[in-house]
N, C-alpha and C positions, 0 to 999 in steps of 0.2 A: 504493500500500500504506500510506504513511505517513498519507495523506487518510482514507482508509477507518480506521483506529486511532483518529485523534483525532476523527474523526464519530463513533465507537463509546464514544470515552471522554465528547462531549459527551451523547448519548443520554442514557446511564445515569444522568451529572449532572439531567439534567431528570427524566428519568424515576425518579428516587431510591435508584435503583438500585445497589448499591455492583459497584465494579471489583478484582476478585481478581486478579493476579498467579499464574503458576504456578507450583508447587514448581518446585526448583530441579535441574536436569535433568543436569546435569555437575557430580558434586560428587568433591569431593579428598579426602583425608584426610591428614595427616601425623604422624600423632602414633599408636602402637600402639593407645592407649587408646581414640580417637575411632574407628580402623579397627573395633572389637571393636563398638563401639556402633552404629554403623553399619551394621553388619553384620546385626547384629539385628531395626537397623528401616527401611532404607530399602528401597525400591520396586522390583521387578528392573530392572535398568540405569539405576537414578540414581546409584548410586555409582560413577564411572568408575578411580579408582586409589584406591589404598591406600598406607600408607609401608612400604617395603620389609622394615623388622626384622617386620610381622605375616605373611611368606612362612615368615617363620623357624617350625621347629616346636619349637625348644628356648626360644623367646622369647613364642609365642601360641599357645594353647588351637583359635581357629580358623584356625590354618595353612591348613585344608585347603580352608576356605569362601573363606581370605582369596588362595589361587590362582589362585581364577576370575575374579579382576579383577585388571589390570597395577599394577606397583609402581613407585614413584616414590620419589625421594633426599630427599624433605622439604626439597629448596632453590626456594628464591622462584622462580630464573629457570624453571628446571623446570618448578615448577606452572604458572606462567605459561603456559607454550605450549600445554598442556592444555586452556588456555581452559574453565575452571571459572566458573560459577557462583556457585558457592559454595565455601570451604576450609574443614575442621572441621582445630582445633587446641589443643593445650594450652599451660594458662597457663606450662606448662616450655619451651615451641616460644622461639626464639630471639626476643628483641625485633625484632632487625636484620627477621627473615624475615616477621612480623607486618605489622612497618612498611612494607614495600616491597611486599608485595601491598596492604596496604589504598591505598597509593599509586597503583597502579598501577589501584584502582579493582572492586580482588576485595573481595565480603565474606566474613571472615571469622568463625566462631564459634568461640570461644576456651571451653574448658572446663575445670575445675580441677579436680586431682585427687580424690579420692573418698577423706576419712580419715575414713570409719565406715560402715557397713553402712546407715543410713537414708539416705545420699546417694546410693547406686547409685540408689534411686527418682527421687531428682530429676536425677540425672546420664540418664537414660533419657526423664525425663518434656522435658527440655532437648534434649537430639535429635529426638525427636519433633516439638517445635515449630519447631527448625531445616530439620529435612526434610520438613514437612509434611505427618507421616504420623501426627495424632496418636492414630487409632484404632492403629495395630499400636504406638504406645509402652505406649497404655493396658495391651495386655493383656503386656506384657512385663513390667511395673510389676506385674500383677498372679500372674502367674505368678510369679514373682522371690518377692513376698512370702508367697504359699501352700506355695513350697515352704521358705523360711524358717521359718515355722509351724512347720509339719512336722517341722522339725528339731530344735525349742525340746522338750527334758523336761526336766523336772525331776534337779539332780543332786543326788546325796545326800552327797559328797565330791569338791570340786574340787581335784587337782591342783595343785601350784606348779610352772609352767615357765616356761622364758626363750627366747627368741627370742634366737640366737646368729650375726650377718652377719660377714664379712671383717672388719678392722679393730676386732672386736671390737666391731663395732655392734649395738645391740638396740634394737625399739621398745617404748613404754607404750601404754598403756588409749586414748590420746586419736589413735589412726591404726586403720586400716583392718586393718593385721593383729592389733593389739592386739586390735579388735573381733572378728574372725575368731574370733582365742584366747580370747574371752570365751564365745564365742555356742556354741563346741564343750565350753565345761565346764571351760575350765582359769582359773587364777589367773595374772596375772604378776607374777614376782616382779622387774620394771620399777618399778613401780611402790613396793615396799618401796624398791627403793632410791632414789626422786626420780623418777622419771623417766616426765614423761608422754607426749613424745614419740616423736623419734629423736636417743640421744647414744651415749658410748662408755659402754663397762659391762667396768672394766678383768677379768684375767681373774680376780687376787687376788679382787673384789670378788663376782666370778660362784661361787666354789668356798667363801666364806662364806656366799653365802646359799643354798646348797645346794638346788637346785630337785628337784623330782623328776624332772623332764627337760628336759634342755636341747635344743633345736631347732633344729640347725642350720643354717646355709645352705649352696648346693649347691658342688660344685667348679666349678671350673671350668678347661679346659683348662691344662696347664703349671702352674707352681709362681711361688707368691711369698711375701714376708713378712708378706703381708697375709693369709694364711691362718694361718701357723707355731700361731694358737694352738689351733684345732682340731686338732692332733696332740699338742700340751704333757701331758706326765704328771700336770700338775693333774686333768686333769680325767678321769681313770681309773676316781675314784671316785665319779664322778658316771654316770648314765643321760643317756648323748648316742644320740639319733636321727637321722639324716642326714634332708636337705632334702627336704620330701614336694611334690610339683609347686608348685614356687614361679612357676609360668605363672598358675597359678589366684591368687595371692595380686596378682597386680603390678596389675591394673586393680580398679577399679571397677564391675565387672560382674555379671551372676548366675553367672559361674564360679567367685564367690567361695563359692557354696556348694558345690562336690565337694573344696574346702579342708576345708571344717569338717566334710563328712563323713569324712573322711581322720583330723583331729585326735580326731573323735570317737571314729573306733576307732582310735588311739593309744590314747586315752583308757582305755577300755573293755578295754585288752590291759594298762596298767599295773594295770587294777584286780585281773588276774588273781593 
């Protein structure tokens, strides 16, 4: 068998023939984000496992896709026995867990989160390449951005609103959900105050700049003090929304647009 390969790889040498590799047939995922992607575009049965939080249906959009393939604890030794492939991973995926598979001689594809709405295209067009499926990225790239189109009118008065997390965290203009908030018509008022990222946005500071609505993040089971200020009588007199499927905000995916159709009729309900 080994004779017969290497007389096939001298052939092609002479004959000038170039030598393809096949896409990669056991592949992992560990990271929710790479599962979501994945998902989209590879091959029926190249993806063999998923990491376990994309089972969850409070945590991923396609829980229900990401079922039909077994789920895995996104630890090295784990994957390992798998015998993958190939491993898609994010640049958040632990150093340690990176290091010891690439040691162990798995490749991995490391992908970075997606902070604006023109990245999902290349976070999509980047899977494709990795699973060697670049026709079905193509038309996911282009789907993604028809229906984005689509979405684009013209506003005649944008809203001031705040994006309001636990700890009294809020993002700016320059992340992914900023861009969401842009793309559906609203202002952030993030940005009035500095802020282009992700910082804190005490809550004194949130009830001076008086948004016309505040956005907040979801509950989540049990009580702590890292909630206490979404109940605070500040902010009574403000217009607070509770968290509209914040499944669709967390990746960099085309889910990120039934966000902005959401924000948009928020939008469209404030203008009433």
């Amino acid at each position: 068998m080994r004779l017969t390969k290497i007389t096939a790889l001298i052939a092609a040498a002479i004959l000038g023939g170039a030598v393809h590799a096949a896409p990669p047939s056991r592949v992992v995922s560990i990271n929710l984000c790479t599962d979501q992607l994945a998902l989209m575009v590879a091959a029926p049965g190249q993806l063999i496992s998923v990491s376990r939080l994309s089972h969850d249906p409070a945590s991923s959009p396609m829980s229900a896709a990401a079922r039909s393939v077994p789920a895995n604890g996104s630890g090295a030794e784990e994957v390992y026995l798998l015998r993958p492939d190939l491993v898609l991973a994010s640049s958040f995926t632990a150093p340690a867990t990176l290091r010891m598979l690439r040691n162990l001689g798995i490749p991995v594809e490391v992908f970075a989160p997606a902070n604006s709405l023109s990245d999902i295209a290349a976070r999509i067009t980047q899977m494709g390449k990795a699973l060697e499926q670049p026709d079905t990225a193509l038309e996911r790239v282009a789907d993604f951005r028809a229906a984005l189109d689509a979405l684009h009118t013209p506003v005649a008065h944008r809203p001031r609103a705040a994006l309001y997390y636990v700890n009294s965290y809020t993002t700016g203009d320059n992340t992914l959900a900023g861009d969401i908030l842009k793309a559906a018509g609203f202002d952030n008022v993030a940005t009035e105050a500095g802020i282009g990222h992700g910082a804190t946005l005490p809550l004194e500071r949130l009830v001076m700049l008086a948004p016309d609505v505040v956005i907040r993040g979801r509950d989540y089971p049990g009580q702590s003090r890292a909630e206490d200020a979404f109940s605070h009588p500040a902010l009574a007199g403000l217009t607070v929304k509770n968290a509209l499927d914040v499944r669709d905000w967390t990746c960099g995916t085309p889910h990120v647009l039934d966000a902005i159709r959401a924000l948009r009729d928020l939008r469209e309900e404030l203008a009433q």
